[in-house]
C-alpha positions in Angstrom: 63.8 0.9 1.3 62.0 -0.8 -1.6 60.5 -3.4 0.6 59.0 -0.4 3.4 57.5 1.7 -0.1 55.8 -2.0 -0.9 54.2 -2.3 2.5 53.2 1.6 3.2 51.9 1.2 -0.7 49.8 -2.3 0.9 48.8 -0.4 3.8 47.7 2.4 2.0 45.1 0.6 -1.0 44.1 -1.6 2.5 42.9 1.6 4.0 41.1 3.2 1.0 39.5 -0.2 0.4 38.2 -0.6 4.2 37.3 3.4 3.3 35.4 2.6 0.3 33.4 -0.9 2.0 32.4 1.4 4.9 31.0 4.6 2.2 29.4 2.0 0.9 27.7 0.9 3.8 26.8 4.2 4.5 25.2 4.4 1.1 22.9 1.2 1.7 22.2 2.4 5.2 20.5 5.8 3.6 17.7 4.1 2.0 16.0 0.5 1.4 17.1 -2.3 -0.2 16.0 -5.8 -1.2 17.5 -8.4 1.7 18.1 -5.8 4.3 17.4 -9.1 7.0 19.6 -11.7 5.2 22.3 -11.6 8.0 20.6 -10.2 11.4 17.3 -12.2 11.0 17.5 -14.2 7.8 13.9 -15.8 8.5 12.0 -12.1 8.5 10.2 -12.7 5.8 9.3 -16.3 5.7 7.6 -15.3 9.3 5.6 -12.7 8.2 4.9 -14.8 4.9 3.5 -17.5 7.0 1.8 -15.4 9.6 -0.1 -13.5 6.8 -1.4 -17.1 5.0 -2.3 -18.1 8.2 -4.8 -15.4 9.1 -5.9 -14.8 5.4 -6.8 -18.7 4.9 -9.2 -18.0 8.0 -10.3 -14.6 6.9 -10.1 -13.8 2.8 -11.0 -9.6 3.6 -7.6 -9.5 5.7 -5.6 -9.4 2.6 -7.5 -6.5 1.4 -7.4 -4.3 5.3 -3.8 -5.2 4.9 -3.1 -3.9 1.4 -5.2 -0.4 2.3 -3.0 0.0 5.7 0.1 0.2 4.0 -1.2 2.7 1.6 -2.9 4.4 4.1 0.2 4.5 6.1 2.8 5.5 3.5 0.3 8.8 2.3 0.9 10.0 6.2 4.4 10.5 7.6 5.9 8.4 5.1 6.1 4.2 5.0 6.7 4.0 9.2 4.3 2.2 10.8 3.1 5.3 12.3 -0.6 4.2 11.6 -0.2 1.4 13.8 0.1 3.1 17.0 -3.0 3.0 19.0 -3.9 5.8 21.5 -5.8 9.1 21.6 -5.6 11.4 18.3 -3.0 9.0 16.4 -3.8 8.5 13.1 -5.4 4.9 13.7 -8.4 7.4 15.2 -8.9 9.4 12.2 -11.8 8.7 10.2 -9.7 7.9 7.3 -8.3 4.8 9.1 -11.7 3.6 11.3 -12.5 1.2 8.5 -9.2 0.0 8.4 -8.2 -3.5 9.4 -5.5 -6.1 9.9 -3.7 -4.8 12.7 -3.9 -8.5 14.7 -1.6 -9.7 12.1 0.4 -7.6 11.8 0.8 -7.9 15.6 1.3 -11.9 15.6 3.8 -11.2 12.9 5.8 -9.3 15.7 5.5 -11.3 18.4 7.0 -13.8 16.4 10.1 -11.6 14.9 10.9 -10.4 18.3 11.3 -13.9 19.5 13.1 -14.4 16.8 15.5 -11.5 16.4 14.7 -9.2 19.3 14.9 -5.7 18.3 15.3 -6.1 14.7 12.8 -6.1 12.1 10.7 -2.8 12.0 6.7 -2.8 11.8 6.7 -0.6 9.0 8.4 -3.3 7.1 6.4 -5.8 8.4 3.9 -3.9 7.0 5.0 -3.4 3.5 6.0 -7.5 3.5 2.5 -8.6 4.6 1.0 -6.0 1.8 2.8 -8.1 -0.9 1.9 -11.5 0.4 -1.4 -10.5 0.7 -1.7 -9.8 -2.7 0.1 -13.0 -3.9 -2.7 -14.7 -1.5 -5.1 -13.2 -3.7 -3.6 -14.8 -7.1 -1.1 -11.7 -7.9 2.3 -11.5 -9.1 5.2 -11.3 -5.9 7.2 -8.7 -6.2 11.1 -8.4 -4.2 10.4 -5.6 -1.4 13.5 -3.6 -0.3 13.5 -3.5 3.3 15.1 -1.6 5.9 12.6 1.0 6.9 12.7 2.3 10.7 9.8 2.9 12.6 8.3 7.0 13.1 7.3 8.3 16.2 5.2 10.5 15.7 1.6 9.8 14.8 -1.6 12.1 14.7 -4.7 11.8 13.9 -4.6 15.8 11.8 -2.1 14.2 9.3 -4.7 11.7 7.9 -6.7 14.6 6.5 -5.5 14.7 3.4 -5.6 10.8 2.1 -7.3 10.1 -1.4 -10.6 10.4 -0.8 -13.8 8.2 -2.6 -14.9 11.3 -4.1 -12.1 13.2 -5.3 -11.5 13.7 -9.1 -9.0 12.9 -11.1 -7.3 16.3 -10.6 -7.7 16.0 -6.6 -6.5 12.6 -6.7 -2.8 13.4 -9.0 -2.3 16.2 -7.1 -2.1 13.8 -3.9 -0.4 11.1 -5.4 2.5 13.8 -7.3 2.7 15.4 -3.5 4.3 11.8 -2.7 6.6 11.4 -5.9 3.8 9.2 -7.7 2.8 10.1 -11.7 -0.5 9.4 -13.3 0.1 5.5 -14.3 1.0 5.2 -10.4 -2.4 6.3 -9.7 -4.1 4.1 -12.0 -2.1 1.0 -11.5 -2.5 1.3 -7.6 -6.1 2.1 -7.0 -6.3 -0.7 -8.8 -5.7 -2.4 -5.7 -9.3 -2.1 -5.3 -9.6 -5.4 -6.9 -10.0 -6.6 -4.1 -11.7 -5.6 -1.0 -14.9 -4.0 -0.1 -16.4 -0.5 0.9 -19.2 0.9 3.0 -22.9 2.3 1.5 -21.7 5.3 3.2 -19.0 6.5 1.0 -20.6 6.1 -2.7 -24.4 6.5 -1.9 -25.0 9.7 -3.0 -24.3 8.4 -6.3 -27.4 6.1 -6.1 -30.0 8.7 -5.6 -29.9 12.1 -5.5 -26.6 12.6 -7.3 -25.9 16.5 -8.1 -29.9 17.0 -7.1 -30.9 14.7 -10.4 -31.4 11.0 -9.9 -28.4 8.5 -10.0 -24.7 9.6 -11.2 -24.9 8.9 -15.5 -21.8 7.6 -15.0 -23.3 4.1 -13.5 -24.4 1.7 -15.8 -28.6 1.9 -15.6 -28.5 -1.8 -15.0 -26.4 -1.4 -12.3 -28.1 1.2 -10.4 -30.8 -1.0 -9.0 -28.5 -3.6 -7.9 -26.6 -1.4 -5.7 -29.8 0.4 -4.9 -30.9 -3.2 -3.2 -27.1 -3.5 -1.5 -27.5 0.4 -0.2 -31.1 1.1 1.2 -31.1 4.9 1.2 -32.3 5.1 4.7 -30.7 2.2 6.1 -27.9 0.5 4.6 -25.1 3.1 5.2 -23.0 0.6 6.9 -23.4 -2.4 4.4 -20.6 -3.3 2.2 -20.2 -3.7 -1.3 -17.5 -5.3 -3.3 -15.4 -3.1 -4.8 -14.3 -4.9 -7.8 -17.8 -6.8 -8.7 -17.8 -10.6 -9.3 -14.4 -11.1 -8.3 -13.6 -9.6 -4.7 -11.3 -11.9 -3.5 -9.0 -12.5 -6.6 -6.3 -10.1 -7.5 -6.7 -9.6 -11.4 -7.3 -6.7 -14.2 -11.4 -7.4 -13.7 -11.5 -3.7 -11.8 -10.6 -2.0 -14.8 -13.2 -3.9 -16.8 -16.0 -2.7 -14.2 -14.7 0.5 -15.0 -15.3 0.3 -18.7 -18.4 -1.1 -18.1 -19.7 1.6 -15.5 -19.5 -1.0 -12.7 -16.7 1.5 -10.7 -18.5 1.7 -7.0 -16.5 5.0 -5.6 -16.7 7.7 -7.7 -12.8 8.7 -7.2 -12.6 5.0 -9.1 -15.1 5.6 -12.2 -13.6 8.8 -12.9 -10.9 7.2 -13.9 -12.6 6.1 -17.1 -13.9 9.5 -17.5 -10.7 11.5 -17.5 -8.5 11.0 -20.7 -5.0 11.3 -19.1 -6.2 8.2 -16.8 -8.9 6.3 -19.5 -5.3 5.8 -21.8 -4.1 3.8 -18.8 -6.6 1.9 -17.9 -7.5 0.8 -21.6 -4.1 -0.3 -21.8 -4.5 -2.5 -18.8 -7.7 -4.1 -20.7 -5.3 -4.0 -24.0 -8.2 -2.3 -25.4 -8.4 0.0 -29.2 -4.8 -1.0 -30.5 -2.7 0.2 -27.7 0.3 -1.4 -26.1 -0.7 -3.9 -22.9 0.7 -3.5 -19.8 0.4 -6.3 -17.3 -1.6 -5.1 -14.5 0.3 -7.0 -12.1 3.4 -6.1 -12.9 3.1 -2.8 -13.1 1.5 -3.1 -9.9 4.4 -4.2 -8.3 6.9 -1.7 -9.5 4.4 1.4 -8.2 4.5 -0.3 -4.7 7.8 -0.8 -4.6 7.8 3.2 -5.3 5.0 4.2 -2.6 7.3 1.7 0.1 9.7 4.4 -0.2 7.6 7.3 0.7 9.1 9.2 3.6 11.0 6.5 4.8 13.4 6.4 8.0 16.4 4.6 7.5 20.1 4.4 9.1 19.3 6.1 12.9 16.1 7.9 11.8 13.0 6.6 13.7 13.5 3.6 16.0 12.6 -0.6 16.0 9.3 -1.0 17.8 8.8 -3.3 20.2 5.0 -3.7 20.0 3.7 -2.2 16.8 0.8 -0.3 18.7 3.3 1.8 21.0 6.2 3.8 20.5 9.6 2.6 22.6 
């Protein structure tokens, strides 16, 4: 009798043990996690890695279009690719997203995976890889990206309405970054993504000349209001560019916050940050500026990406695996 006690006693911690490997499963499957591919397509990331220095040696300004999709895409619907689907009112119309680019990449990168491991990896994490890369590209730090997202299906144009917008204030903008689980250093630390990258005339002119009905916004340093003045004709140069990060548009580094000091910030949602005191303490301890503790732009950049990936993501059966990135299934 001893002997059948022993073996129900086996079969019994077996069970609880095959119980407890399977909760935790479950537990993984409800949200993301760092190595998500290792076993069903252990190369995911070295293809997108590779895809992404490919098309950014040939093109520089990619790594910028693909850092501002993924933000763009994980402040609408959550981080699911859903700004990737091409078509009539999806969100890749809205006139949020027309400046938008990247989306050849992120395509190639597909192409590639499904060949690779048919069905497996999602766009929207293709999406949130190829952001990091892009920014190592640019000289910043990597940072491990938990994976596992699924793609949405559902996307509309309507839903891209209320992205951060180049001339929100510092109120507007916390409000839309607490609306997605993001504090104050969030905000700071990843606008500063505008380090690199450029934008049109079109979205800061009105600083240039006729600001509030008197002259230039006081804001801008005097010297620099001429220079972007020659960069932004009033009457013609709406579509020109502009770096956004002055002197240093293709290297990711703290240099953005110095512009901002120095009233070199080109949108006015970006110099306002200087002007606020809940965001100026943030950004001076980016420069290490007055006494206060430094924090390492980069990363702290990192960590509040890793925290907007997880927006509104679809794990577990939620959402599906693309195919193409531009359609749904």
């Amino acid at each position: 009798m001893e002997g059948v006690f022993s073996n129900k006693k086996l079969i019994l911690v077996f069970v609880i043990m095959i119980g407890l490997c399977i909760g935790a499963t479950r537990v993984h499957g409800q949200g993301t996690r760092v190595g998500f591919y290792s076993r069903t397509c252990p190369r995911a990331e070295s293809i997108v890695k590779s895809t992404v220095r490919s098309h950014v040696n040939s093109d520089p300004t990619l790594a910028a279009g693909l850092l501002r999709m993924h933000f763009h895409d994980c402040f609408v619907q959550g981080c699911d690719a859903s700004v990737l689907v091409s078509g009539a009112n999806t969100e890749r119309t809205a006139f949020a997203n027309l400046g938008l680019r990247g989306y050849e990449v992120i395509d190639d990168a597909k192409t590639q995976l499904e060949a690779a491991c048919p069905g497996v990896v999602s766009c929207a994490d293709i999406l949130a890889l190829a952001a990091r890369d892009s920014v190592v590209l640019s000289g910043g730090l990597s940072w491990k990206v938990p994976t596992g997202r699924r793609d949405g299906t559902i996307s509309q144009a309507s839903d891209a309405n209320n992205l951060p917008a180049p001339f929100d204030s510092v109120d507007v903008q916390k409000q839309k970054f607490a609306a997605k689980g993001l504090n104050t250093q969030d905000l700071v630390t990843l606008v500063g993504g505008h380090t690199i990258g450029t934008s049109a005339c079109q979205f800061f002119s009105n600083r240039l000349y006729n600001f509030t009905g008197n002259g230039a916004d006081p804001t801008i340093n005097p010297s620099f209001v001429s220079t972007l003045q020659g960069l932004c004709p009033q009457s013609t140069g709406a579509a020109n560019r502009v770096a956004l990060d002055t002197g240093s548009q293709f290297k990711f580094d703290s240099s953005y916050y110095s512009n901002l000091r120095n009233g070199r910030g080109i949108l006015q949602s970006d110099q306002a940050l200087w002007s606020d005191a809940s965001t100026k303490s943030i950004v001076q301890r980016y420069l290490g500026i007055r006494g206060l503790l430094g924090l390492t732009f980069s990363v702290e950049f990192g960590k509040s990406m890793v925290k907007m990936g997880n927006i509104g993501v679809k794990t577990g059966t939620d959402g599906e695996i693309r195919k193409i990135c531009s359609a749904f299934n």
